[in-house]
N, C-alpha and C positions, 0 to 999 in steps of 0.2 A: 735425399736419402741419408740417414744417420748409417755411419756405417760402425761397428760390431768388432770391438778390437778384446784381447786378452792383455795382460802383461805379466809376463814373471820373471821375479825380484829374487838375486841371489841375497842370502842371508849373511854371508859372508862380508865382513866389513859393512854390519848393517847403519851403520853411525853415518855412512857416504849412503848405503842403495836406499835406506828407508825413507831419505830427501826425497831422491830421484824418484820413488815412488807415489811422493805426493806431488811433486811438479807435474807428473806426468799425468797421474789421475786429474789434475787440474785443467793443463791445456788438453787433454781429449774432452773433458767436459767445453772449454771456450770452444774448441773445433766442432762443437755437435756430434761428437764420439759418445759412443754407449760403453763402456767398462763391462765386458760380461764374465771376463774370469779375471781373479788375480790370485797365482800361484805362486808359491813362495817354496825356494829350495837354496840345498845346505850350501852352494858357492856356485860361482857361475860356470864350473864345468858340469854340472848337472841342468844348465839352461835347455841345450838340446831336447834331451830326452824327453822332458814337460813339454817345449816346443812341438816335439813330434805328437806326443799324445793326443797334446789341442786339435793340430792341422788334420790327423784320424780320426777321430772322434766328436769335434763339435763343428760341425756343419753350419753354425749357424754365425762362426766366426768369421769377419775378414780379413784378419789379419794379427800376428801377436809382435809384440813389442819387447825384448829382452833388456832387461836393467841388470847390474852389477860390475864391482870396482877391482879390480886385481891390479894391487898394489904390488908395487917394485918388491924385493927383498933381497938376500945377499946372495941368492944365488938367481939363475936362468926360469925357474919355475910360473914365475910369472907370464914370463913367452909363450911358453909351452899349453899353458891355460888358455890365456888370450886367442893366440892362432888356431886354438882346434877347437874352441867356442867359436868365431867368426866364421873358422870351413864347416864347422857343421850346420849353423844358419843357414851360410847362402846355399847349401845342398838342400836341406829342405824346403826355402823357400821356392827354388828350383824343382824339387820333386814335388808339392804339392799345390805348385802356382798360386799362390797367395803370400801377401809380405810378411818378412819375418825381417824386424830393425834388430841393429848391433849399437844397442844402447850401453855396452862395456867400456867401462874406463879402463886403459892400459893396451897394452903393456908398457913396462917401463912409468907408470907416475909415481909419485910420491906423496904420502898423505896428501899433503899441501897440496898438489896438482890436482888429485881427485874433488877434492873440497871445491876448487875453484870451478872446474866442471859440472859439478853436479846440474846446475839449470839448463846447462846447453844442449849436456847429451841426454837430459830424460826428454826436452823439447823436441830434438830432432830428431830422437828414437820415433819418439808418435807421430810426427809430423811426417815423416818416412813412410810408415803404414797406412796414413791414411791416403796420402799421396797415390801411391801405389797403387791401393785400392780402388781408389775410384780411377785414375786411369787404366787399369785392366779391367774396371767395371764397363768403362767408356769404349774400349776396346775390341771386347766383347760383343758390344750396343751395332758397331761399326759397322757398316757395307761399303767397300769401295767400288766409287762410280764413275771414278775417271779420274777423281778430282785429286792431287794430294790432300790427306787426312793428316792435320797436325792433333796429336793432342798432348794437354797440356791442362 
């Protein structure tokens, strides 16, 4: 089964997420990933919100993949994005039982640091979702009959 992922790419330091967006569209195509939406918004504290829209409204996803870099600067602000991008992820992917990856570089990198990331986390971001997926696909599938059920 091909499984049905989305991803959206903050716009924000698009020099670092517009990589990660093609990494990404690349190993979901190696992985036998379908790409059925790619949404693009103004910085990765607007990830959520597009997240949530996806997980209500298109049914036919399995799962979405969030890209973007929030770079260091001279003040705390970076933090503060970061951490309440990631909590609001895993609350939805919690509320709406299907993966939702923290393909966000930061807090705390510096250009240099995002540059050097850019292949690892658009990679692991999808590799995440689809993981996910098809293990709670598998899961789903399951009847337990006595036996322990490993899956993996």
């Amino acid at each position: 089964m091909a499984f049905r992922i989305a991803i959206i790419v903050a716009e924000f330091n698009y020099d670092i997420t517009y990589l990660m967006l093609q990494r990404a569209i690349n190993h979901a195509k190696f992985l036998g990933a379908e790409v059925m939406y790619i949404v693009k918004v103004p910085g990765s504290y607007e990830i959520p919100l597009a997240a949530k829209s996806i997980l209500e409204r298109k049914k036919e996803v399995d799962g979405v993949v969030a890209l973007g870099a929030v770079i260091q600067g001279e003040t705390k602000h970076d933090e503060v994005v970061a951490h309440n991008v990631g909590r609001k992820l895993m609350d939805l992917m919690v509320e709406y039982g299907k993966p939702v990856s923290l393909g966000v570089i930061g807090p705390g990198a510096s250009r240099a640091q995002a540059l050097e990331r850019i292949d690892d986390y658009a990679r692991r971001a999808v590799e995440a979702v689809i993981k996910m997926a098809k293990r709670l696909l598998t899961l789903e599938q399951s009847t337990y009959s006595g036996e322990t059920i490993v899956i993996d």
